[in-house]
C-alpha positions as CSV (number, residue, x, y, z in Angstrom):
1,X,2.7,-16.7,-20.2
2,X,-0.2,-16.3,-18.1
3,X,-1.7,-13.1,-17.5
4,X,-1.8,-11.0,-14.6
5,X,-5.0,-10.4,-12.8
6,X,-6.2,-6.8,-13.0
7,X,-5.6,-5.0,-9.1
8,X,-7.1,-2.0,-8.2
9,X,-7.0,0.3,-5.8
10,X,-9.2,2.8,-4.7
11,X,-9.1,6.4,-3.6
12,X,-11.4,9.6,-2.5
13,X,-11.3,11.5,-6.1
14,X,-11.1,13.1,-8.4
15,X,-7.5,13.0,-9.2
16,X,-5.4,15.6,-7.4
17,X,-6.9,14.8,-3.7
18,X,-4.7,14.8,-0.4
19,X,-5.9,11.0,-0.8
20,X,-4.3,10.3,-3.9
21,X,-0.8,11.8,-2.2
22,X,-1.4,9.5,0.3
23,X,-1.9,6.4,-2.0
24,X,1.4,7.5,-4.2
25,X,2.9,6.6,-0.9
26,X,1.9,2.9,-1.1
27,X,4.8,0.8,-3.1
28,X,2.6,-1.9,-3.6
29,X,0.4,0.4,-5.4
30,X,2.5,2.1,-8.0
31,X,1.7,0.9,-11.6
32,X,-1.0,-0.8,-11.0
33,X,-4.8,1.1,-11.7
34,X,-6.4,3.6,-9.4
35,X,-10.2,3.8,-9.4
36,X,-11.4,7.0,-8.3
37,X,-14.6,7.2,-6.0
38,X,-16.9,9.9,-4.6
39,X,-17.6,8.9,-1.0
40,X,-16.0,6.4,1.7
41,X,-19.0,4.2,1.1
42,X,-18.3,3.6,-2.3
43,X,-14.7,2.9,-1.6
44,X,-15.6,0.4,1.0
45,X,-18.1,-1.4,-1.6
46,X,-15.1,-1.5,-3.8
47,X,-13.3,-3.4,-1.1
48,X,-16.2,-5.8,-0.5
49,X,-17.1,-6.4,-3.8
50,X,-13.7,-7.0,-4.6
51,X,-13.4,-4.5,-7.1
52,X,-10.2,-2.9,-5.6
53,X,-7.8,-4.6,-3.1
54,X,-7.7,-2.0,-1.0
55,X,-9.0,1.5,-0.3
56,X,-7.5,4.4,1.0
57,X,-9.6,6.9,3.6
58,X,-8.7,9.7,5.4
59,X,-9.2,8.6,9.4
60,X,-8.2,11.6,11.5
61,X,-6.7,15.3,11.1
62,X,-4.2,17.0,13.2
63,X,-6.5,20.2,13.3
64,X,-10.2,18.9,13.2
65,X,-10.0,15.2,14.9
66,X,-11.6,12.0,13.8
67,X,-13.5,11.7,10.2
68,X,-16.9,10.5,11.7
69,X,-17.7,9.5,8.2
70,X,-14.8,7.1,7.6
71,X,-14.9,5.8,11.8
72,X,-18.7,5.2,11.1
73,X,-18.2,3.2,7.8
74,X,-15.9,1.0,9.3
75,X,-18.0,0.4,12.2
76,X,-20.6,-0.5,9.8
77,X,-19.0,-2.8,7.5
78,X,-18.0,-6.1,8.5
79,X,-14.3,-8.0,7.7
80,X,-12.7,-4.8,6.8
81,X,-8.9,-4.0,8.1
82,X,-6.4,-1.3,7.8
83,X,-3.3,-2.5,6.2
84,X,-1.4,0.6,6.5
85,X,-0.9,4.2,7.4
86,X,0.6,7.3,5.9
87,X,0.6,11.0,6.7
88,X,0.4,13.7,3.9
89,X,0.9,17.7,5.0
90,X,-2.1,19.6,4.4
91,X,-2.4,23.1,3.0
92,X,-4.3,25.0,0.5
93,X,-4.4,27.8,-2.1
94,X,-7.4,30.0,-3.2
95,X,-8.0,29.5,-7.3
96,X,-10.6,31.1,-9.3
97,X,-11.4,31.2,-13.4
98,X,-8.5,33.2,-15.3
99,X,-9.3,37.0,-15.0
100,X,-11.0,36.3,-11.6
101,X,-8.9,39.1,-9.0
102,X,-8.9,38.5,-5.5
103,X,-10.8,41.7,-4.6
104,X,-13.3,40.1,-7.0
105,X,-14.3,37.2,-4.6
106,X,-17.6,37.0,-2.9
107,X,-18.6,33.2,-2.8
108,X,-15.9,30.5,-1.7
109,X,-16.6,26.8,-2.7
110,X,-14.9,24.7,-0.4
111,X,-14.7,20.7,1.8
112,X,-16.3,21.9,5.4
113,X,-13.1,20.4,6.5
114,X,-10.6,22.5,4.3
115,X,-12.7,25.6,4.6
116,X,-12.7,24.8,8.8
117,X,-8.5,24.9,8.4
118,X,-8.9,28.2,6.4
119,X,-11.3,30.3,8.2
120,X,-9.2,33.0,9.8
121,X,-7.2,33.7,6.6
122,X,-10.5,33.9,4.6
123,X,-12.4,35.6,7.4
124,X,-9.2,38.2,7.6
125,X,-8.7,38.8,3.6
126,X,-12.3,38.2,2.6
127,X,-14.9,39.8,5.6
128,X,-17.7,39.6,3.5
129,X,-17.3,36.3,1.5
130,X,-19.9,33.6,1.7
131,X,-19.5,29.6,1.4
132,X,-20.6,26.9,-0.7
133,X,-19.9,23.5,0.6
134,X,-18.5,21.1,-1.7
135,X,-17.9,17.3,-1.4
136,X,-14.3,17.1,-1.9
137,X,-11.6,20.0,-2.5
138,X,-10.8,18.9,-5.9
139,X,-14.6,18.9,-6.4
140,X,-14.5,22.7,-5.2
141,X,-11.9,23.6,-8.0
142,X,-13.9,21.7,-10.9
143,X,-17.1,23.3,-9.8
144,X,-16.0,26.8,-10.8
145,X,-16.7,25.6,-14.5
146,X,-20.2,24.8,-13.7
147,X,-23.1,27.3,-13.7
148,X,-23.0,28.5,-10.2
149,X,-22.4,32.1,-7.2
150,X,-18.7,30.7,-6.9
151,X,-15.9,32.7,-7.8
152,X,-13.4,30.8,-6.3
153,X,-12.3,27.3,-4.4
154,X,-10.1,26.9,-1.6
155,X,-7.9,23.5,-2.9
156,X,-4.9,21.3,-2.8
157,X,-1.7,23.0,-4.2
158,X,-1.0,21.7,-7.4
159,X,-4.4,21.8,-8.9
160,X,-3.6,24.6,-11.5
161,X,-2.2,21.2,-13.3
162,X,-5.3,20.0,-13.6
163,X,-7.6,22.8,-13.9
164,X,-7.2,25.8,-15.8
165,X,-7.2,27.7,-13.2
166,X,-5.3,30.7,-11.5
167,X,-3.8,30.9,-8.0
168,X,-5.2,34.3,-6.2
169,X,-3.3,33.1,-3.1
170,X,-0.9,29.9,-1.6
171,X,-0.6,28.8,2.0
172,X,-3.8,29.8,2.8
173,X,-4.4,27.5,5.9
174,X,-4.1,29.0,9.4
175,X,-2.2,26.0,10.5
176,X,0.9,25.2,8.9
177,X,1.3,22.3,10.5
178,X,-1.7,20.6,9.7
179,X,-1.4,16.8,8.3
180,X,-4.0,14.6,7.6
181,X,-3.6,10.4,8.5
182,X,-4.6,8.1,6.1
183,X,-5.0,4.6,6.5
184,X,-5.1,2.1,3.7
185,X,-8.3,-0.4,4.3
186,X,-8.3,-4.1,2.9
187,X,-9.9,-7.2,3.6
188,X,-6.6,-9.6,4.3
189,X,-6.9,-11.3,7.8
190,X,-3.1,-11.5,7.8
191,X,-1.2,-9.7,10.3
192,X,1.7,-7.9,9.4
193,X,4.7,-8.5,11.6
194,X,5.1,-6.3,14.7
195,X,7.8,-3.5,14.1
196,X,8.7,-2.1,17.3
197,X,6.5,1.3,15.9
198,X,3.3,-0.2,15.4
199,X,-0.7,1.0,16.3
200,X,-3.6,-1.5,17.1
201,X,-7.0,-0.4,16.0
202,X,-10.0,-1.1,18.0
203,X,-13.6,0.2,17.9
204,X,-15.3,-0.8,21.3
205,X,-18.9,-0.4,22.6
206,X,-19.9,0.6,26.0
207,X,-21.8,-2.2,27.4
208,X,-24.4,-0.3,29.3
209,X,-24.9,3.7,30.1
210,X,-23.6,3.9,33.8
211,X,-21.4,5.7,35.5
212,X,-17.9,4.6,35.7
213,X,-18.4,2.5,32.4
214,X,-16.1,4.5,30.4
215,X,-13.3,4.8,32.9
216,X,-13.7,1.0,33.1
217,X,-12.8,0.4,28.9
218,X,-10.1,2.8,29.9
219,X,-8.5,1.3,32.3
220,X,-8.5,-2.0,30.0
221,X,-5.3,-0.3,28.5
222,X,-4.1,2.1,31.3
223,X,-3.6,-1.6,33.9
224,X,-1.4,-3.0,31.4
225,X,0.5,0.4,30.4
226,X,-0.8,0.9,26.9
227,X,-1.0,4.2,25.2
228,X,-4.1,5.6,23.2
229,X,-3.0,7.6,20.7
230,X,-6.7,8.2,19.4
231,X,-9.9,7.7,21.4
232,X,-13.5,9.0,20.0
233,X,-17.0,8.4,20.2
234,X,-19.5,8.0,18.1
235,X,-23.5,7.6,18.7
236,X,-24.3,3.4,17.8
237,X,-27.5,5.5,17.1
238,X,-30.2,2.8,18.1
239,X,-30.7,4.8,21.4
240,X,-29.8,8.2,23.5
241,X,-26.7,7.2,26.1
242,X,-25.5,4.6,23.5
243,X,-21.7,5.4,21.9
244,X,-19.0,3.2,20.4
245,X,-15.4,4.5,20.9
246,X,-12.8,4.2,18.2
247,X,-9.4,3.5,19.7
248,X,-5.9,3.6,18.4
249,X,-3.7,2.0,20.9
250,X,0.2,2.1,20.6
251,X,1.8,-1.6,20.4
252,X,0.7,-4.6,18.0
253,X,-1.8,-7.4,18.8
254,X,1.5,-10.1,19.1
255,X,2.5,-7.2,21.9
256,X,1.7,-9.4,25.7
257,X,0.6,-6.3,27.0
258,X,-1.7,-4.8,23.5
259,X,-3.2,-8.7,23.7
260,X,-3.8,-8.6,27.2
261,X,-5.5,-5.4,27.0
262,X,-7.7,-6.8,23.8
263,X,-8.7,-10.0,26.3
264,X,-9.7,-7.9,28.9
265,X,-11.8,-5.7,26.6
266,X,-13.7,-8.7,25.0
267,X,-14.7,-9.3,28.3
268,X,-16.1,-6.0,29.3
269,X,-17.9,-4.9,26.2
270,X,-20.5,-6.6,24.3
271,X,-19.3,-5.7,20.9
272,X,-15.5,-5.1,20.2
273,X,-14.3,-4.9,16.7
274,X,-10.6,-5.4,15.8
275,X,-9.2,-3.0,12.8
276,X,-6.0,-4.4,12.5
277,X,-2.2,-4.0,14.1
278,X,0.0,-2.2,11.6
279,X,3.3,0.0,11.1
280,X,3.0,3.6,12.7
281,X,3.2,5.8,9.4
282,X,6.0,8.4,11.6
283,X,8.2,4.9,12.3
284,X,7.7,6.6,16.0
285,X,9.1,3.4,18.3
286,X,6.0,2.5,21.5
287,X,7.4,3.6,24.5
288,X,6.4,1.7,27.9
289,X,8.0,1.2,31.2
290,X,9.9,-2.3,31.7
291,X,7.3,-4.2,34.1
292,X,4.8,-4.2,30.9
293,X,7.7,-6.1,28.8
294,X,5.9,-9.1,27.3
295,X,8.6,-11.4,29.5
296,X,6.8,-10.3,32.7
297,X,3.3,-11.1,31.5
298,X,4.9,-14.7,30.4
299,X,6.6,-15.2,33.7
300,X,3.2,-14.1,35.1
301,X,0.7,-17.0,32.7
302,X,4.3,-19.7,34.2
303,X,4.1,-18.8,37.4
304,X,-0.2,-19.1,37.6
305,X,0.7,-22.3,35.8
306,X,3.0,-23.4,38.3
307,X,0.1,-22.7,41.2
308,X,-2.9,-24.5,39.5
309,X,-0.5,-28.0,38.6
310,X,1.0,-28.1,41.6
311,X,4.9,-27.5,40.9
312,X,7.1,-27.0,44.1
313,X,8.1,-23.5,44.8
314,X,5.5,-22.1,42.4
């Protein structure tokens, strides 16, 4: 019986991560091995190198925006696509070394990003407590076993399991309806079927710094009654006045109106890059008005037809 080849998948570790809730989300991933990773980069090399099938990145957060790291990587590397998308609820606890009291706590280790989504209920229980910055939340927790001023890590609930560690508080994040999107990042050039609730990925640069050249990308979608559901810049960083935008649009690249739009940007920019058309991780259906149906932009290509070869009554 011939074996099976060996399929990894790779996530932002160490194990226990908001990323690795998002990958237990994945079918096609379950029972197969996980490779943990310590930066976006290195998962993307993974992908590349072919190392893993597929990597999953956090893209965006309900509370703090884009991930500039992730949005720059893929901008970066070439022939990647996101496969997928999947939303995990974010909050946080406060652990510290057993014996380690809450009044005890003077130095928090802490993600920038999880410490940004705690701030008031640290600021408000600790006044005087300082932060380290720590390269993952997970890393934060495992860090309190090092030499180091920390006496406790803000962290994913759940990380007592792996640590031995104590919880000095739960629901620590000043947001409780915080969630995180994922997106699950391969290098297939198949396109999934459109489902009705689907987003199209696009990161588009400005082809020169004028005025008026932004509202004209925008009105690439707005003309044929697409929806951004994400729109952010970044610096392309060879020059001041010089920014790519990363787009999510609502509707799927077989959509008349999402391809229309994607002609009309290639176009007017220089540089577009496609990211890929996938399900909508909420299942939320696109919503447009009935003269942006892909039958009218059909009737529309007939009917310009019907002019240029002549047909009566065209």
């Amino acid at each position: 019986m011939p074996e099976t080849p060996d399929v990894h998948y790779s996530f932002l570790g160490p194990a226990g991560t908001f990323t690795e809730a998002a990958l237990a989300q994945v079918p096609e991933a379950q029972g197969l091995p996980w490779r943990a990773v310590n930066n976006v980069g290195e998962a993307f090399a993974d992908v590349v190198s072919g190392r893993s099938v597929a990597a999953m990145i956090a893209i965006e957060n309900s509370v703090d925006g884009g991930v500039s790291a992730t949005q720059d990587a893929l901008a970066s590397v070439p022939n990647l696509r996101i496969i997928g998308e999947y939303l995990v609820p974010v909050n946080f606890v406060l652990v510290a070394r057993p014996g380690t009291a809450l009044e005890d706590v003077k130095i928090v280790n802490a993600h920038p990003v999880a410490y940004a989504q705690c701030r008031s209920w640290l600021e408000g229980t600790l006044p005087k407590h300082g932060h380290i910055p720590s390269s993952s939340n997970v890393a934060a927790a495992a860090a309190l076993f090092e030499p180091g001023p920390a006496d406790a890590a803000v962290a994913p609930p759940g990380i007592e399991k792996h640590h031995d560690l104590v919880v000095l508080a739960r629901n620590i994040g000043d947001n409780p309806n915080a969630v995180t999107r994922f997106v699950l990042v391969g290098r297939t050039t198949v396109i999934p079927a459109p489902t009705g609730a689907d987003k199209t990925s696009v990161i588009v640069e400005l082809p020169e710094d004028r005025a008026g050249a932004l509202l004209d990308m925008l009105e690439q979608f707005a003309t044929r009654g697409v929806n951004l559901s994400l729109i952010q810049s970044r610096p392309i960083g060879d020059a001041m006045g010089r920014y790519r935008f990363v787009i999510d649009a609502d509707g799927h690249i077989f959509d008349e109106r999402v391809a229309d739009a994607l002609l009309g940007l290639r176009r007017f920019s220089p540089k577009v890059l496609f990211l890929g058309s996938y399900p909508r991780a909420d299942k939320q259906p696109n919503v447009f008005t009935s003269r942006y149906d892909d039958e009218v932009f059909i009737e529309a290509r007939d009917w310009l037809r019907g002019l240029i070869s002549g047909e009566p009554g065209a």
